[in-house]
SELO-581848 format. One record per atom (N, C-alpha, C): y, z, x; residue in three letters; atom name. Coordinates in nm, 2 decimals, decimal comma, always signed. Atoms other than C-alpha are relative to their C-alpha. Last residue first. Layout:
@Y Y | Z Z | X X | rest ALA | atom CA
...
***
This chain:
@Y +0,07 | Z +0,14 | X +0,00 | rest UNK | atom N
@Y +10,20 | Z +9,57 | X +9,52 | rest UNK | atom CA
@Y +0,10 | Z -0,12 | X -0,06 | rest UNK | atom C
@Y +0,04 | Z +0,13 | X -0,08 | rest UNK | atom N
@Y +10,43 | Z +9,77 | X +9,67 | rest UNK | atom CA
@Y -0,07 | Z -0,10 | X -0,05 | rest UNK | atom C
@Y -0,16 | Z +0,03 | X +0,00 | rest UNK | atom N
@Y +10,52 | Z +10,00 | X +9,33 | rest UNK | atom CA
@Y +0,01 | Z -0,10 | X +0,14 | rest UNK | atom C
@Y -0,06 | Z +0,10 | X +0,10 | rest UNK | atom N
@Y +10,18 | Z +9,95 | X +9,24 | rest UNK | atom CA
@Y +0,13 | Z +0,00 | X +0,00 | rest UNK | atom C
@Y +0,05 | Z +0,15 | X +0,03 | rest UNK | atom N
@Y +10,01 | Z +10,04 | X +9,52 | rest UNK | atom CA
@Y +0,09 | Z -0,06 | X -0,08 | rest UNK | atom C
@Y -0,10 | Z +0,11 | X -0,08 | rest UNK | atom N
@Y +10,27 | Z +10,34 | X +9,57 | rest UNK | atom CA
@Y -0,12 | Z -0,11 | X +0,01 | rest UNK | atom C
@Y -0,08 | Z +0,05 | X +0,02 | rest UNK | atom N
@Y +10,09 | Z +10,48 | X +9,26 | rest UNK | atom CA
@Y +0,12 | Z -0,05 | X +0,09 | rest UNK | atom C
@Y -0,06 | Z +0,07 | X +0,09 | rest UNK | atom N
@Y +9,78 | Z +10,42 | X +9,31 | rest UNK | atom CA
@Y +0,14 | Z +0,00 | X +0,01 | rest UNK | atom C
@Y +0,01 | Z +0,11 | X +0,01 | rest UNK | atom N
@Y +9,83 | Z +10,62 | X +9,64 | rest UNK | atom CA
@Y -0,04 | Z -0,12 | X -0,10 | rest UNK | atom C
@Y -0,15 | Z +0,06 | X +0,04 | rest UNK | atom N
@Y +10,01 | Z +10,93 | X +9,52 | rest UNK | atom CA
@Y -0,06 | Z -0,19 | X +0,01 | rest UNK | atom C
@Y -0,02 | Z -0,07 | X +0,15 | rest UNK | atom N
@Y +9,68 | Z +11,18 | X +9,52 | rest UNK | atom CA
@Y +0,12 | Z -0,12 | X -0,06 | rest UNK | atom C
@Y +0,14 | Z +0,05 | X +0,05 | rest UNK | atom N
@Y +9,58 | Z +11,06 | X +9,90 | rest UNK | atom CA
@Y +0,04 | Z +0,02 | X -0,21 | rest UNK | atom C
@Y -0,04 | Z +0,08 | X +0,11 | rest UNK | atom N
@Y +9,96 | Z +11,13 | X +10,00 | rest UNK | atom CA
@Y -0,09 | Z -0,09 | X -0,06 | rest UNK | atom C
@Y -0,05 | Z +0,00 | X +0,04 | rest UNK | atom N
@Y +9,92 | Z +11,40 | X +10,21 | rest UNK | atom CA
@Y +0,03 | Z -0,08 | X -0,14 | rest UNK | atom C
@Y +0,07 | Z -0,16 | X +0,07 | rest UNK | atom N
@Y +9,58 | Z +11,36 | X +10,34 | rest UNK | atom CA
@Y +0,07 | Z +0,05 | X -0,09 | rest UNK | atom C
@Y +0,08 | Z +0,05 | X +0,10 | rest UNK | atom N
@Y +9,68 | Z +11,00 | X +10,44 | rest UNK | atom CA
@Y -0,05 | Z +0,12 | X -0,06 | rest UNK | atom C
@Y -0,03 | Z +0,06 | X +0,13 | rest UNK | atom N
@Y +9,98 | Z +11,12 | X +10,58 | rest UNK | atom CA
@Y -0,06 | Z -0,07 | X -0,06 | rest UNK | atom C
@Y -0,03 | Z -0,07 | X +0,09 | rest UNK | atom N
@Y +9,78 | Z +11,38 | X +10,81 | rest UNK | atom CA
@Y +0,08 | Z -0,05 | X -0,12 | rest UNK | atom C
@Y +0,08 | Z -0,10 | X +0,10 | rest UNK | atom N
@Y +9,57 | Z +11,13 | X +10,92 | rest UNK | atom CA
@Y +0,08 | Z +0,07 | X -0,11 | rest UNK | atom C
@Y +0,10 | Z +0,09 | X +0,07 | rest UNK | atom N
@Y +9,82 | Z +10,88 | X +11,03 | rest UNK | atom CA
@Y -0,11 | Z +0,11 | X -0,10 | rest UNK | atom C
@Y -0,05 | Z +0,03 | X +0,08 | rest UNK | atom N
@Y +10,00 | Z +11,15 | X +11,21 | rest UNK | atom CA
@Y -0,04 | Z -0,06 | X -0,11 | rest UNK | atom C
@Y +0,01 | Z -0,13 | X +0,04 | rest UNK | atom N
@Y +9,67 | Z +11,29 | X +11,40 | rest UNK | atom CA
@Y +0,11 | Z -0,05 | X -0,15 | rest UNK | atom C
@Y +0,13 | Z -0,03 | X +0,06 | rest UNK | atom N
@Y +9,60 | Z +10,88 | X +11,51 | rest UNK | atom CA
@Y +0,03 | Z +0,14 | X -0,12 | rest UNK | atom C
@Y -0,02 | Z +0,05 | X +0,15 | rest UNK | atom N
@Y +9,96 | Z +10,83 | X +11,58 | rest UNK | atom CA
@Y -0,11 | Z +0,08 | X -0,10 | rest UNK | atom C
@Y -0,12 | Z -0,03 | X +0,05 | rest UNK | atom N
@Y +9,96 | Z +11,15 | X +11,86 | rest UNK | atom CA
@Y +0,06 | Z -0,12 | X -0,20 | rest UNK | atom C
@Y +0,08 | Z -0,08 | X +0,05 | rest UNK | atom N
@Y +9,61 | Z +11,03 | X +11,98 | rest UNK | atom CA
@Y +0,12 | Z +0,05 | X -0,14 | rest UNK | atom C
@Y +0,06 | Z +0,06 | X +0,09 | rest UNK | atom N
@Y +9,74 | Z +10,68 | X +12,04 | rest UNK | atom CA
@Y -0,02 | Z +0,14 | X -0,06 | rest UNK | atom C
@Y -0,07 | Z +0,05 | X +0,10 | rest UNK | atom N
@Y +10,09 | Z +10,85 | X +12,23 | rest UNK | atom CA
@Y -0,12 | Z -0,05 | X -0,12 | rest UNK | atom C
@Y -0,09 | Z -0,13 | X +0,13 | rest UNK | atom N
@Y +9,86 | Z +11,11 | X +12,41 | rest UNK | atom CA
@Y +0,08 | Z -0,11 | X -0,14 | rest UNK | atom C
@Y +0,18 | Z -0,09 | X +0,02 | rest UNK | atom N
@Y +9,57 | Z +10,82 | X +12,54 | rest UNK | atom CA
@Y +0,13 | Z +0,11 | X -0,13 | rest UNK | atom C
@Y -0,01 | Z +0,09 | X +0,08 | rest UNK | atom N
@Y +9,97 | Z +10,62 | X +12,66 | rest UNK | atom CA
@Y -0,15 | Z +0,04 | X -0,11 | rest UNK | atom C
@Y +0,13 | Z +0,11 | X -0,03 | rest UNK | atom N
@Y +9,98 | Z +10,91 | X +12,85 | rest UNK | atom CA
@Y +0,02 | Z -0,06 | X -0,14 | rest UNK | atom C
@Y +0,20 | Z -0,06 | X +0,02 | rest UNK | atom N
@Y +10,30 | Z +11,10 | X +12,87 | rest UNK | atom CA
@Y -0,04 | Z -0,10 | X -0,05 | rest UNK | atom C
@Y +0,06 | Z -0,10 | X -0,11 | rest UNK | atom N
@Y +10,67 | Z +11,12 | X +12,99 | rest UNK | atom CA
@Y -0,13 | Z +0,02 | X -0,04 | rest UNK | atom C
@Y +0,03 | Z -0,16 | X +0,10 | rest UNK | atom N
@Y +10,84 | Z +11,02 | X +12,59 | rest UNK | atom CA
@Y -0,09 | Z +0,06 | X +0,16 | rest UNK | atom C
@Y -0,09 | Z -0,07 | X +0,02 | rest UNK | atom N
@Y +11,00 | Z +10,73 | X +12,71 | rest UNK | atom CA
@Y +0,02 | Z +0,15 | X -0,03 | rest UNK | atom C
@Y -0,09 | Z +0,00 | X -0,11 | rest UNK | atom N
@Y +10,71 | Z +10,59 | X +12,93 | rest UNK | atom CA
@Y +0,15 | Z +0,06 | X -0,04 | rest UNK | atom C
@Y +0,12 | Z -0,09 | X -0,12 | rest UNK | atom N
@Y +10,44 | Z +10,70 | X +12,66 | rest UNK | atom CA
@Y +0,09 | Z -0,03 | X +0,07 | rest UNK | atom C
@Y +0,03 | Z -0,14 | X +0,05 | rest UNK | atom N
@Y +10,64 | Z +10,50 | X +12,41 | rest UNK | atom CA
@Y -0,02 | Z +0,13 | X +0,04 | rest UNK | atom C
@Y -0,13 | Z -0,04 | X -0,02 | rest UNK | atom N
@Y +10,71 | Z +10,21 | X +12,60 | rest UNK | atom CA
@Y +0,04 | Z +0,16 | X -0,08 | rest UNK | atom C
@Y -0,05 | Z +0,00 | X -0,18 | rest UNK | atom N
@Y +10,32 | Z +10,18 | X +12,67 | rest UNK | atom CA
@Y +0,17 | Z +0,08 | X -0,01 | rest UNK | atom C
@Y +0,01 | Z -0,18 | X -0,06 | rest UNK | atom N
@Y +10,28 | Z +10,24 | X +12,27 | rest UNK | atom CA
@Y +0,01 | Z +0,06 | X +0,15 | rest UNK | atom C
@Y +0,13 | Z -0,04 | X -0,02 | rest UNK | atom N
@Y +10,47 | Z +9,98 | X +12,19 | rest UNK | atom CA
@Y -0,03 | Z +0,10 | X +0,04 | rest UNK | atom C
@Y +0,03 | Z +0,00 | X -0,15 | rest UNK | atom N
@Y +10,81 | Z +10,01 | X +12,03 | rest UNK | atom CA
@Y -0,14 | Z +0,05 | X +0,06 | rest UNK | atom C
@Y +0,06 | Z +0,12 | X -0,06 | rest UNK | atom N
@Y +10,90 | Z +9,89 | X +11,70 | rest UNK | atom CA
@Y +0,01 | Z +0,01 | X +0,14 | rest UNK | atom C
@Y -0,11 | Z +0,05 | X -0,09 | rest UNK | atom N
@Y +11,18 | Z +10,19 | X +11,61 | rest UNK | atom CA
@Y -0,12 | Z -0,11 | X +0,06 | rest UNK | atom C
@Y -0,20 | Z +0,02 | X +0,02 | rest UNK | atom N
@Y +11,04 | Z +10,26 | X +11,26 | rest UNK | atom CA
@Y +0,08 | Z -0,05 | X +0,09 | rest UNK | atom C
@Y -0,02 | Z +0,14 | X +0,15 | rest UNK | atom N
@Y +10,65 | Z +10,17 | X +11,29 | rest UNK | atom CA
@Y +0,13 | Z -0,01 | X +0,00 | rest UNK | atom C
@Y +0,09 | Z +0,13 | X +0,05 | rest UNK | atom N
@Y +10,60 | Z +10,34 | X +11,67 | rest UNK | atom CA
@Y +0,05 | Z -0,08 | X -0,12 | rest UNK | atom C
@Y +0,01 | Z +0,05 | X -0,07 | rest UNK | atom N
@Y +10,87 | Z +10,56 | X +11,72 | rest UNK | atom CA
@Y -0,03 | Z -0,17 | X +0,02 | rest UNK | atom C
@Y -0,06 | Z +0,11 | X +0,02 | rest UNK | atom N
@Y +10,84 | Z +10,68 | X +11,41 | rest UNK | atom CA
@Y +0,08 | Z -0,07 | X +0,05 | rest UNK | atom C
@Y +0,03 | Z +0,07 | X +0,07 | rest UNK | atom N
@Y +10,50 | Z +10,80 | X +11,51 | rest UNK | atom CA
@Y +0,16 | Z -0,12 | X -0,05 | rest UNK | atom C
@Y +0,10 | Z +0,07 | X -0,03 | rest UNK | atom N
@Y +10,58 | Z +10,95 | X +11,82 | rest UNK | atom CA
@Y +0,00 | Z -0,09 | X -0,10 | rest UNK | atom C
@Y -0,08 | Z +0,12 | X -0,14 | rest UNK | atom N
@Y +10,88 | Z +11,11 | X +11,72 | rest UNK | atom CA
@Y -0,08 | Z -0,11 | X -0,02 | rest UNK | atom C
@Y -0,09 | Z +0,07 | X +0,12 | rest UNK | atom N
@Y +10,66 | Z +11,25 | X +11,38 | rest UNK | atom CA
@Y +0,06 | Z -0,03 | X +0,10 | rest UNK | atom C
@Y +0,04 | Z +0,10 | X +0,05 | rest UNK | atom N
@Y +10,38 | Z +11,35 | X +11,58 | rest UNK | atom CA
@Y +0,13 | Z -0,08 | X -0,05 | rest UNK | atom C
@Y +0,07 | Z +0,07 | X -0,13 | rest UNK | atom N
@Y +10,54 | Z +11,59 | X +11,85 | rest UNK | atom CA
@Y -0,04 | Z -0,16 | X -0,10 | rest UNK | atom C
@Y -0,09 | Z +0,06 | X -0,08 | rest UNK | atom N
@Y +10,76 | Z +11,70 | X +11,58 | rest UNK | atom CA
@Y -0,02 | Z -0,09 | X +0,08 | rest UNK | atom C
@Y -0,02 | Z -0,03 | X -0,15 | rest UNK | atom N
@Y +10,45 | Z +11,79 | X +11,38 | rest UNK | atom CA
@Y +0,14 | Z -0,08 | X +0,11 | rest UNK | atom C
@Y +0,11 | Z +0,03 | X -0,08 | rest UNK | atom N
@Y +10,47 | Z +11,64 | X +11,04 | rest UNK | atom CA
@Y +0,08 | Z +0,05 | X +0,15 | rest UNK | atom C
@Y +0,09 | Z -0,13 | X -0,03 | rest UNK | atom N
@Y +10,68 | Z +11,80 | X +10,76 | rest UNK | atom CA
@Y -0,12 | Z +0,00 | X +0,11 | rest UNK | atom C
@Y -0,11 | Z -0,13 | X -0,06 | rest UNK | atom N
@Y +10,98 | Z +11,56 | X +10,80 | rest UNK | atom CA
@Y -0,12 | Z +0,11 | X +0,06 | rest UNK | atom C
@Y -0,03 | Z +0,02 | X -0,20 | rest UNK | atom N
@Y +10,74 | Z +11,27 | X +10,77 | rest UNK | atom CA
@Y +0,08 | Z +0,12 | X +0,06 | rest UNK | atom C
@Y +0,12 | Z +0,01 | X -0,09 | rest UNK | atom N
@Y +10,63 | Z +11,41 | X +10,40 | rest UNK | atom CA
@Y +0,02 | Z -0,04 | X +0,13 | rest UNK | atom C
@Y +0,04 | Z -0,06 | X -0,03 | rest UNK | atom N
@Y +11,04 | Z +11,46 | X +10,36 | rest UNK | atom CA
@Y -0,14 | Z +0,02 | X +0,00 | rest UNK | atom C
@Y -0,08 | Z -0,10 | X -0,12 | rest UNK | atom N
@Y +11,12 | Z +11,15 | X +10,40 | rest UNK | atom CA
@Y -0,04 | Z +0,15 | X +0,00 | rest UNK | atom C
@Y +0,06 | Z +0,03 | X -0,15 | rest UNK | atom N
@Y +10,85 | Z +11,03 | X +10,20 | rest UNK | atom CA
@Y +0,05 | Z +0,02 | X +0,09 | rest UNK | atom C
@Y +0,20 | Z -0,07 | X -0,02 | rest UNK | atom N
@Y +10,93 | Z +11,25 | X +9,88 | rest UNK | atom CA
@Y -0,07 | Z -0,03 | X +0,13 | rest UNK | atom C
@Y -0,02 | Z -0,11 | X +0,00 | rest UNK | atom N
@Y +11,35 | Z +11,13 | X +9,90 | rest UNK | atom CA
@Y -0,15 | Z +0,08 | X +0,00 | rest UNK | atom C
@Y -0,01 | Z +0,05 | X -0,17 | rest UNK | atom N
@Y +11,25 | Z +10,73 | X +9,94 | rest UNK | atom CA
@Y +0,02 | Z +0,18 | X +0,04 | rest UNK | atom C
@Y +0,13 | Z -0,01 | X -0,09 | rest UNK | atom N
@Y +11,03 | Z +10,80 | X +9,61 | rest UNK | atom CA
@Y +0,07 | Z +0,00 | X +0,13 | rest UNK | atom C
@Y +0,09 | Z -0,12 | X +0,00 | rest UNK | atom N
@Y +11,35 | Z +11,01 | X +9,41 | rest UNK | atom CA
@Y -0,12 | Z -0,02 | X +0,09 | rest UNK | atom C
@Y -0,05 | Z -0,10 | X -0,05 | rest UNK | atom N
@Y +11,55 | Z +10,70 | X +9,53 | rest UNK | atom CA
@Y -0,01 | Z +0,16 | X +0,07 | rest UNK | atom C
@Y -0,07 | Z -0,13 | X +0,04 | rest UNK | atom N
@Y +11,41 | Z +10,44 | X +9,38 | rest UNK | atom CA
@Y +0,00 | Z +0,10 | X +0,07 | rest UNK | atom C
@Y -0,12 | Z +0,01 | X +0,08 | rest UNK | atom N
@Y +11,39 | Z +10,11 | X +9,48 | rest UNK | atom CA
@Y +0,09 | Z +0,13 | X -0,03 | rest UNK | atom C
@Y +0,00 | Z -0,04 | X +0,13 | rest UNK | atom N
@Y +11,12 | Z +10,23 | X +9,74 | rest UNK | atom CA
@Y +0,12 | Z -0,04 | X -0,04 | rest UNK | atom C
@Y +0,02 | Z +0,11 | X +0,10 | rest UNK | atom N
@Y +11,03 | Z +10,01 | X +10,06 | rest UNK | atom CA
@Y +0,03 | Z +0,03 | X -0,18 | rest UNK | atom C
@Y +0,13 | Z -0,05 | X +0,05 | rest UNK | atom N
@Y +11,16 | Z +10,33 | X +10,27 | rest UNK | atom CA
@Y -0,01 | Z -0,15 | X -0,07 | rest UNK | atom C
@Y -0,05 | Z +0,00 | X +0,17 | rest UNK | atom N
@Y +11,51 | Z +10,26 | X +10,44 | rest UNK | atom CA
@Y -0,16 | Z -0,06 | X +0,00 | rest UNK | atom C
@Y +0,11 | Z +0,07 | X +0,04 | rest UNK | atom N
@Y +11,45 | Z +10,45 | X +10,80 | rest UNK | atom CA
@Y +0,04 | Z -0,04 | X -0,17 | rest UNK | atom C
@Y +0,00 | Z +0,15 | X +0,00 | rest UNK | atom N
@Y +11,73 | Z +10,49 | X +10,99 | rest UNK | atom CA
@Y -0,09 | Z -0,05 | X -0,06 | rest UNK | atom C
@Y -0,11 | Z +0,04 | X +0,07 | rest UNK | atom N
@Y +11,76 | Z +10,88 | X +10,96 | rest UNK | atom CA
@Y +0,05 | Z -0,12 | X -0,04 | rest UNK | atom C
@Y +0,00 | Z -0,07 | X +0,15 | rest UNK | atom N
@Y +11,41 | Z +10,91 | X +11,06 | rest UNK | atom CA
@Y +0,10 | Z -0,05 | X -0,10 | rest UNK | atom C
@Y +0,10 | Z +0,05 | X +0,10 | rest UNK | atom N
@Y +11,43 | Z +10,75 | X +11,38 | rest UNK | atom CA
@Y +0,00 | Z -0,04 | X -0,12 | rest UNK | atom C
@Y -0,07 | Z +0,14 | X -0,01 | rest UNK | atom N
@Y +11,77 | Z +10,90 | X +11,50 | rest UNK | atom CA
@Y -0,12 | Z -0,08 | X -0,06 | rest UNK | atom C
@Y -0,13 | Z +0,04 | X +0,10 | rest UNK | atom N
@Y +11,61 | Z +11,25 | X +11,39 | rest UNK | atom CA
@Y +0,04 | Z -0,17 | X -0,03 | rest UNK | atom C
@Y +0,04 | Z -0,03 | X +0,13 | rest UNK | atom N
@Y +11,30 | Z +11,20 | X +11,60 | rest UNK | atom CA
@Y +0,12 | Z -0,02 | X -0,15 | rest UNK | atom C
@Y -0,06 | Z +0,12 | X +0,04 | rest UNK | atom N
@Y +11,47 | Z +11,05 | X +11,92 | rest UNK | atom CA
@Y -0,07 | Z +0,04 | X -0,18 | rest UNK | atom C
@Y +0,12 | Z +0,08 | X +0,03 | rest UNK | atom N
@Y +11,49 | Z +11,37 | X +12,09 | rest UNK | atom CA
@Y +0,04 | Z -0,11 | X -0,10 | rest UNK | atom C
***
């Protein structure tokens, strides 16, 4: 699967180290199914059509599949957001 190769390419917007080490593993802990899917989508820049034709399923599964991810890292990291505001802003 392409999850790993994803993941492993991803350099986080953090300077530091200890934050790119917290958000890798929040994506680690998301559903397989999600976390391909998702870093699919924002890390390898591929629509959701090419998505759904690499992955053998409905382009309805790939939206649903961000949608669930998306949740669960806003559920995750509802307590952190000040403070990646102000390290993005």
């Amino acid at each position: 699967m392409l999850t790993n190769n994803c993941l492993s390419s991803i350099t986080p917007p953090f300077a530091n180290t200890r934050h790119s080490i917290f958000l890798m593993m929040i994506l680690k802990s998301l559903p397989e199914t999600y976390r391909e899917t998702f870093a699919m989508s924002r890390f390898g820049e591929n629509t959701n059509v090419q998505i759904a034709q690499k992955l053998g399923v409905s382009v309805k599964t790939v939206e649903y599949r961000i949608s669930q991810a998306l949740k669960i890292l806003r559920l995750k990291l509802k307590d952190y957001l000040p403070f990646l505001i102000n390290i993005l802003g």
